[in-house]
C-alpha positions in Angstrom: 133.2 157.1 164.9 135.9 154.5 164.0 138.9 154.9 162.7 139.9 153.3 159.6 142.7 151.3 159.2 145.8 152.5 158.3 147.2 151.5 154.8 150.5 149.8 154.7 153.2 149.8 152.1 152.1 146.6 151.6 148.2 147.5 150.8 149.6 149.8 148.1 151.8 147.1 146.1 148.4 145.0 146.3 146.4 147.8 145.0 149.2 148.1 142.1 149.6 145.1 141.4 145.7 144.2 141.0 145.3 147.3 139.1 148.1 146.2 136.6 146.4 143.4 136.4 143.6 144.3 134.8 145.0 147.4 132.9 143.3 147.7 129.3 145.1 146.8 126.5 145.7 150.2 123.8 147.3 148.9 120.2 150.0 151.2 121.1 150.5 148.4 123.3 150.0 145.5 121.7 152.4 142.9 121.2 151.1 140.4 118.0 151.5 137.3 116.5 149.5 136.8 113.1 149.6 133.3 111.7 149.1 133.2 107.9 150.7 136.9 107.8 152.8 136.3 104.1 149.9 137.6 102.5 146.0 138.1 102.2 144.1 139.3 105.3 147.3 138.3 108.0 149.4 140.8 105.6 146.5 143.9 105.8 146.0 143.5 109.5 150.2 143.1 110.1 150.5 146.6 108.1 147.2 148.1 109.9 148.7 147.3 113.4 151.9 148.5 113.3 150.7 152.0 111.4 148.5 152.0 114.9 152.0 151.1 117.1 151.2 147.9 117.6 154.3 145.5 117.8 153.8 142.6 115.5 155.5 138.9 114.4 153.9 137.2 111.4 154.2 133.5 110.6 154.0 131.4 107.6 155.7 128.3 105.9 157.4 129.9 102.7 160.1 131.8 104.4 161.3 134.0 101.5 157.6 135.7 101.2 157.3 135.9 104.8 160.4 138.4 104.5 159.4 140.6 102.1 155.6 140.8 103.2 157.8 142.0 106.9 159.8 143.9 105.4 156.4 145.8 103.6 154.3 145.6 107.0 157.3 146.7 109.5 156.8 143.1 111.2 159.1 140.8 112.2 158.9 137.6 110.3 158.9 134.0 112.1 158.6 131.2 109.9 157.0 128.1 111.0 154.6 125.4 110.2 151.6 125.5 112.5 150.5 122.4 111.9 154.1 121.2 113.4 154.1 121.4 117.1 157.8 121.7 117.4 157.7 124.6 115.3 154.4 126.2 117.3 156.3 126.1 120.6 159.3 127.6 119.2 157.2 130.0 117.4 155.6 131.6 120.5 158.7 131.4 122.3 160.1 133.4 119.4 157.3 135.6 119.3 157.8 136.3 123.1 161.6 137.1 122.4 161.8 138.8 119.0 158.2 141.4 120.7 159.7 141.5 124.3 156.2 140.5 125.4 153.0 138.7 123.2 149.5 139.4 124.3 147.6 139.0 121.3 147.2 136.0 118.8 145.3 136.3 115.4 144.9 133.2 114.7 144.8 133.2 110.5 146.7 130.3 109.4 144.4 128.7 106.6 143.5 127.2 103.5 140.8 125.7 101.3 140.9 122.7 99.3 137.3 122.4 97.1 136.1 118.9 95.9 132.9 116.2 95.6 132.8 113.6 98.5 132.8 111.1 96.1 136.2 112.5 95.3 137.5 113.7 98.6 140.8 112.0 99.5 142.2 111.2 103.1 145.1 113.2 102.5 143.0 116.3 100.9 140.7 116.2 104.5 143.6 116.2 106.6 145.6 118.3 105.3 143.2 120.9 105.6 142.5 120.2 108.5 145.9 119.9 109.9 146.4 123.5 109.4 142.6 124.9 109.8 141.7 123.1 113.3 144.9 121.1 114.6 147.5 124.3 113.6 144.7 126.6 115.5 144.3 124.9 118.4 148.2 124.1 119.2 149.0 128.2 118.4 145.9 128.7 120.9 147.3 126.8 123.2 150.9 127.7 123.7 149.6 131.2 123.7 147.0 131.1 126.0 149.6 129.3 128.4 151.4 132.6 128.0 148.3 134.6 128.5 147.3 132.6 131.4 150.8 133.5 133.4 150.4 137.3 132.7 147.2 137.6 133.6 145.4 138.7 130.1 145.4 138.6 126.3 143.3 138.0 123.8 142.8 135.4 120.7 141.2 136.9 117.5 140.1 133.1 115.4 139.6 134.2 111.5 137.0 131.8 110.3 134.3 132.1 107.1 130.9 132.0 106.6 131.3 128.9 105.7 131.5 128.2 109.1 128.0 128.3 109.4 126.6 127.2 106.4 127.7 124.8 104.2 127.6 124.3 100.3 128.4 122.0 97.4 132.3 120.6 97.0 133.1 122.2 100.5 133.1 119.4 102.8 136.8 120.0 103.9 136.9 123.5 104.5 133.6 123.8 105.9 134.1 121.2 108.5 137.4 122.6 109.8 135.5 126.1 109.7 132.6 124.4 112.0 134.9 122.9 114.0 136.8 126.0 114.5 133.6 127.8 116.2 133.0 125.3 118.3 136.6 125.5 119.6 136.3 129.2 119.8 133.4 128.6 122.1 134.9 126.3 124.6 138.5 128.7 124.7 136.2 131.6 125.3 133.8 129.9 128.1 138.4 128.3 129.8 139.9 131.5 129.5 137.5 134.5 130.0 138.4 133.9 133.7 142.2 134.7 132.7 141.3 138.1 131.7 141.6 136.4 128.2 139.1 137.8 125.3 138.4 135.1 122.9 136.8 136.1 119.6 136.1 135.1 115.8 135.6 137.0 112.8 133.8 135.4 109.7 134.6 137.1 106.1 132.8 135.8 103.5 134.5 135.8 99.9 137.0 138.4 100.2 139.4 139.2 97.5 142.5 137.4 97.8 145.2 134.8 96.8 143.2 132.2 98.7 141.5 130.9 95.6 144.2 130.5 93.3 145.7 128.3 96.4 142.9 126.7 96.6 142.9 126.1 93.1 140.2 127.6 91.9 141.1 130.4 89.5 142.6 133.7 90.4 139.8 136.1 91.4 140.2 139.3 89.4 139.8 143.0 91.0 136.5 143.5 92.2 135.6 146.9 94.2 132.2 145.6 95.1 133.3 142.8 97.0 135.0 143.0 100.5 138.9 143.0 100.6 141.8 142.0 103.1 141.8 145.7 104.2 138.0 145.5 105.4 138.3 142.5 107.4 141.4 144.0 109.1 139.7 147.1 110.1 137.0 144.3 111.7 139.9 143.0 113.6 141.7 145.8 114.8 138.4 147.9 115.2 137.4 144.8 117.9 141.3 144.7 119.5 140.9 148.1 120.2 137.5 147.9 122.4 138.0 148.5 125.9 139.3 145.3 127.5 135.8 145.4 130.2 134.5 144.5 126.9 134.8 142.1 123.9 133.0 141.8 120.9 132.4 138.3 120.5 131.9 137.5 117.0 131.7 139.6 113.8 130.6 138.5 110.4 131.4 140.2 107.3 129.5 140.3 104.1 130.2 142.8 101.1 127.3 145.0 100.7 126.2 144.7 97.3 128.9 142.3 95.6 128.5 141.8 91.6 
Protein backbone atom coordinates (compact mmCIF):
# COMPACT_ATOMS: atom_id res chain seq x y z
CA UNK A 1 0.00 0.00 0.00
CA UNK A 2 1.57 3.45 -0.48
CA UNK A 3 2.45 5.76 1.72
CA UNK A 4 1.16 9.12 1.72
CA UNK A 5 3.01 12.00 1.65
CA UNK A 6 4.16 13.60 4.58
CA UNK A 7 2.70 17.11 5.31
CA UNK A 8 5.10 19.93 5.74
CA UNK A 9 4.97 23.05 7.81
CA UNK A 10 4.49 24.48 4.71
CA UNK A 11 1.20 22.34 3.53
CA UNK A 12 -0.28 23.60 6.84
CA UNK A 13 0.17 27.54 6.34
CA UNK A 14 -1.41 26.71 2.75
CA UNK A 15 -4.25 24.88 4.33
CA UNK A 16 -4.68 28.09 6.70
CA UNK A 17 -4.38 30.37 4.71
CA UNK A 18 -6.97 28.93 2.01
CA UNK A 19 -9.26 28.22 4.79
CA UNK A 20 -9.08 31.97 6.01
CA UNK A 21 -9.77 32.77 2.86
CA UNK A 22 -12.93 31.74 2.57
CA UNK A 23 -14.03 32.00 6.21
CA UNK A 24 -17.85 33.11 6.47
CA UNK A 25 -18.57 36.41 7.41
CA UNK A 26 -20.78 36.56 11.13
CA UNK A 27 -22.16 40.43 11.82
CA UNK A 28 -20.17 40.09 14.90
CA UNK A 29 -17.68 40.51 12.34
CA UNK A 30 -18.66 42.81 10.07
CA UNK A 31 -16.99 45.90 9.37
CA UNK A 32 -19.63 48.49 7.47
CA UNK A 33 -19.85 51.42 5.55
CA UNK A 34 -23.54 52.78 4.87
CA UNK A 35 -23.82 55.61 2.41
CA UNK A 36 -26.96 57.83 3.06
CA UNK A 37 -26.70 56.67 6.96
CA UNK A 38 -27.92 60.50 8.41
CA UNK A 39 -31.25 59.19 8.35
CA UNK A 40 -34.09 56.97 6.77
CA UNK A 41 -33.30 53.39 6.00
CA UNK A 42 -29.05 53.92 6.16
CA UNK A 43 -29.96 55.23 10.01
CA UNK A 44 -32.33 51.83 10.85
CA UNK A 45 -29.77 49.39 9.43
CA UNK A 46 -26.52 51.57 11.16
CA UNK A 47 -28.54 51.01 14.64
CA UNK A 48 -29.65 47.33 13.68
CA UNK A 49 -25.98 46.36 12.93
CA UNK A 50 -24.22 47.52 15.64
CA UNK A 51 -27.04 46.13 18.33
CA UNK A 52 -25.91 42.70 16.31
CA UNK A 53 -21.82 43.73 16.87
CA UNK A 54 -21.36 44.75 13.68
CA UNK A 55 -18.68 47.61 13.35
CA UNK A 56 -20.19 50.42 11.26
CA UNK A 57 -19.13 54.02 9.47
CA UNK A 58 -22.06 56.06 7.98
CA UNK A 59 -21.69 58.70 5.32
CA UNK A 60 -23.64 61.72 4.24
CA UNK A 61 -23.18 65.36 3.10
CA UNK A 62 -24.71 67.45 6.04
CA UNK A 63 -22.12 66.76 8.57
CA UNK A 64 -23.92 68.07 11.72
CA UNK A 65 -26.86 65.23 11.23
CA UNK A 66 -24.46 62.75 10.36
CA UNK A 67 -23.09 63.29 14.04
CA UNK A 68 -25.96 63.04 15.91
CA UNK A 69 -27.68 60.11 13.82
CA UNK A 70 -23.77 58.35 15.06
CA UNK A 71 -23.95 59.35 18.01
CA UNK A 72 -27.88 57.57 18.20
CA UNK A 73 -26.63 54.41 16.06
CA UNK A 74 -23.10 53.81 17.94
CA UNK A 75 -21.49 54.50 14.30
CA UNK A 76 -18.80 56.41 13.43
CA UNK A 77 -19.66 59.25 11.20
CA UNK A 78 -17.66 60.09 7.88
CA UNK A 79 -18.97 62.84 5.95
CA UNK A 80 -18.53 62.91 2.28
CA UNK A 81 -20.16 63.60 -0.96
CA UNK A 82 -20.41 60.41 -3.01
CA UNK A 83 -20.97 61.91 -5.95
CA UNK A 84 -17.29 63.62 -5.45
CA UNK A 85 -14.63 61.19 -6.20
CA UNK A 86 -12.08 62.84 -4.05
CA UNK A 87 -14.25 62.60 -1.22
CA UNK A 88 -15.25 58.63 -2.16
CA UNK A 89 -11.54 57.61 -2.04
CA UNK A 90 -10.92 59.35 1.13
CA UNK A 91 -14.09 57.98 2.40
CA UNK A 92 -13.15 54.30 2.03
CA UNK A 93 -9.71 54.97 3.05
CA UNK A 94 -11.44 56.45 6.16
CA UNK A 95 -13.73 53.79 6.47
CA UNK A 96 -10.70 51.24 6.40
CA UNK A 97 -8.92 53.31 9.25
CA UNK A 98 -11.62 54.66 11.50
CA UNK A 99 -13.21 50.21 11.33
CA UNK A 100 -9.66 48.69 11.28
CA UNK A 101 -10.94 46.59 8.38
CA UNK A 102 -14.25 47.18 5.77
CA UNK A 103 -15.83 44.21 4.22
CA UNK A 104 -19.19 45.37 3.66
CA UNK A 105 -20.76 48.33 1.59
CA UNK A 106 -24.49 49.27 1.77
CA UNK A 107 -24.71 51.22 -0.86
CA UNK A 108 -27.83 53.75 0.15
CA UNK A 109 -26.86 57.11 -0.95
CA UNK A 110 -30.01 58.46 -2.73
CA UNK A 111 -32.63 60.74 -3.68
CA UNK A 112 -35.68 61.52 -5.75
CA UNK A 113 -36.53 64.47 -7.68
CA UNK A 114 -40.41 64.07 -9.31
CA UNK A 115 -41.36 66.04 -12.42
CA UNK A 116 -43.14 65.94 -16.32
CA UNK A 117 -40.61 65.52 -19.16
CA UNK A 118 -41.81 68.39 -20.56
CA UNK A 119 -40.47 70.04 -17.45
CA UNK A 120 -37.46 67.93 -16.66
CA UNK A 121 -34.32 70.12 -16.50
CA UNK A 122 -30.61 69.13 -17.27
CA UNK A 123 -29.54 69.92 -13.97
CA UNK A 124 -32.72 68.09 -12.19
CA UNK A 125 -31.58 64.62 -14.32
CA UNK A 126 -28.17 64.92 -13.37
CA UNK A 127 -28.20 65.63 -10.28
CA UNK A 128 -30.03 62.72 -9.56
CA UNK A 129 -28.21 60.97 -11.14
CA UNK A 130 -24.93 62.08 -9.94
CA UNK A 131 -25.73 60.65 -6.63
CA UNK A 132 -28.15 57.59 -7.56
CA UNK A 133 -25.83 55.82 -10.40
CA UNK A 134 -22.35 57.91 -10.70
CA UNK A 135 -22.05 58.21 -6.46
CA UNK A 136 -22.87 54.23 -6.52
CA UNK A 137 -20.72 53.08 -8.81
CA UNK A 138 -17.45 55.20 -7.63
CA UNK A 139 -18.30 53.91 -3.65
CA UNK A 140 -18.57 50.27 -5.47
CA UNK A 141 -15.58 50.69 -6.88
CA UNK A 142 -13.08 51.75 -4.37
CA UNK A 143 -14.57 49.21 -2.21
CA UNK A 144 -14.56 46.33 -4.29
CA UNK A 145 -10.75 47.24 -4.96
CA UNK A 146 -10.53 46.69 -1.23
CA UNK A 147 -12.61 43.58 -1.37
CA UNK A 148 -10.73 42.29 -4.19
CA UNK A 149 -7.12 42.47 -2.16
CA UNK A 150 -8.68 40.61 0.98
CA UNK A 151 -10.14 38.07 -0.76
CA UNK A 152 -14.08 38.75 0.04
CA UNK A 153 -16.92 41.19 0.96
CA UNK A 154 -19.98 41.95 -0.08
CA UNK A 155 -22.01 45.02 -1.62
CA UNK A 156 -25.75 45.39 -0.49
CA UNK A 157 -27.24 48.17 -3.67
CA UNK A 158 -30.66 49.71 -2.06
CA UNK A 159 -32.75 50.35 -5.07
CA UNK A 160 -36.97 50.75 -5.43
CA UNK A 161 -39.48 49.24 -7.17
CA UNK A 162 -39.27 51.72 -9.30
CA UNK A 163 -36.48 50.09 -10.54
CA UNK A 164 -38.58 47.94 -12.47
CA UNK A 165 -41.50 49.67 -13.35
CA UNK A 166 -41.90 52.99 -14.17
CA UNK A 167 -44.65 55.67 -13.66
CA UNK A 168 -45.89 59.14 -14.38
CA UNK A 169 -43.37 62.32 -13.39
CA UNK A 170 -40.60 59.73 -12.50
CA UNK A 171 -38.34 59.78 -15.31
CA UNK A 172 -35.20 60.79 -13.17
CA UNK A 173 -35.40 58.55 -10.45
CA UNK A 174 -36.58 55.68 -12.22
CA UNK A 175 -33.84 55.75 -14.77
CA UNK A 176 -31.06 55.96 -12.16
CA UNK A 177 -33.04 53.07 -10.37
CA UNK A 178 -32.90 50.93 -13.84
CA UNK A 179 -29.61 51.80 -14.33
CA UNK A 180 -28.65 50.79 -10.91
CA UNK A 181 -29.82 46.96 -11.62
CA UNK A 182 -28.14 46.73 -14.45
CA UNK A 183 -24.93 47.78 -12.73
CA UNK A 184 -25.68 45.46 -9.91
CA UNK A 185 -25.78 42.70 -12.44
CA UNK A 186 -22.51 43.18 -14.20
CA UNK A 187 -20.64 43.81 -10.35
CA UNK A 188 -22.18 40.63 -9.40
CA UNK A 189 -21.37 38.42 -12.70
CA UNK A 190 -16.80 40.79 -12.03
CA UNK A 191 -16.71 40.02 -8.49
CA UNK A 192 -18.42 36.77 -7.47
CA UNK A 193 -15.04 35.20 -8.42
CA UNK A 194 -13.50 37.51 -5.54
CA UNK A 195 -15.44 35.81 -2.99
CA UNK A 196 -17.51 39.08 -3.30
CA UNK A 197 -21.55 38.80 -2.85
CA UNK A 198 -23.24 41.42 -4.74
CA UNK A 199 -26.84 42.05 -4.01
CA UNK A 200 -29.94 44.63 -4.19
CA UNK A 201 -32.83 45.20 -2.13
CA UNK A 202 -35.98 47.03 -3.63
CA UNK A 203 -38.44 48.88 -0.97
CA UNK A 204 -41.26 50.23 -2.33
CA UNK A 205 -42.81 53.39 -0.50
CA UNK A 206 -41.45 53.12 2.81
CA UNK A 207 -42.06 55.79 5.37
CA UNK A 208 -39.42 58.24 5.48
CA UNK A 209 -37.92 61.75 5.09
CA UNK A 210 -37.38 60.91 1.38
CA UNK A 211 -40.45 62.62 0.15
CA UNK A 212 -40.29 65.76 1.93
CA UNK A 213 -36.62 65.81 0.14
CA UNK A 214 -38.02 65.10 -2.71
CA UNK A 215 -40.40 67.62 -2.34
CA UNK A 216 -43.41 66.03 -2.26
CA UNK A 217 -45.11 66.53 1.07
CA UNK A 218 -44.09 64.96 4.34
CA UNK A 219 -45.66 61.54 4.58
CA UNK A 220 -47.53 61.17 7.89
CA UNK A 221 -47.30 58.00 10.28
CA UNK A 222 -48.63 55.10 8.69
CA UNK A 223 -48.50 51.50 10.46
CA UNK A 224 -49.74 49.78 7.38
CA UNK A 225 -47.13 50.75 5.21
CA UNK A 226 -43.46 49.39 5.39
CA UNK A 227 -40.84 51.41 7.38
CA UNK A 228 -36.89 51.95 7.59
CA UNK A 229 -36.90 49.28 10.23
CA UNK A 230 -38.42 46.49 7.77
CA UNK A 231 -36.19 47.10 5.01
CA UNK A 232 -33.22 46.88 7.42
CA UNK A 233 -34.13 43.63 8.84
CA UNK A 234 -34.19 42.69 4.79
CA UNK A 235 -30.66 43.77 4.75
CA UNK A 236 -29.17 42.46 7.74
CA UNK A 237 -31.40 39.20 7.48
CA UNK A 238 -29.43 38.68 3.77
CA UNK A 239 -25.73 39.83 5.36
CA UNK A 240 -26.11 37.38 7.77
CA UNK A 241 -26.72 34.25 5.26
CA UNK A 242 -23.94 31.97 5.13
CA UNK A 243 -21.28 33.40 2.82
CA UNK A 244 -21.58 29.73 0.48
CA UNK A 245 -24.67 31.64 -0.19
CA UNK A 246 -26.22 34.93 -1.19
CA UNK A 247 -29.51 36.08 -1.65
CA UNK A 248 -29.50 37.90 -4.70
CA UNK A 249 -32.23 40.24 -4.82
CA UNK A 250 -35.16 40.97 -2.38
CA UNK A 251 -38.12 43.10 -3.02
CA UNK A 252 -40.24 44.55 -0.43
CA UNK A 253 -43.83 45.56 -0.59
CA UNK A 254 -46.08 46.40 2.52
CA UNK A 255 -48.74 43.88 2.90
CA UNK A 256 -51.85 45.52 2.94
CA UNK A 257 -50.89 49.44 2.87
CA UNK A 258 -54.01 52.03 3.22
Amino acid sequence: MPRSRDRTHSDFVGAFRSFTRYMPMHLETAKVLITGGGSGIGKATARLLVERGARVAICGRDEKKLKVAAAECGAVPITADVSEEADVKTLVASTVRGLEGYNTLINNAGFGSFGSLVDLSVKEFTSVWSTNVLGAMLVARESARHFIANHGGNIVNISSTAGSRGFANGTAYVASKFALGGMTECWRAELREHNIRVMQVNPSEVITDFYVAAGRGERPENPTKLHAEDIAQVIVSMLALDDRGFVTESTVWATNPK
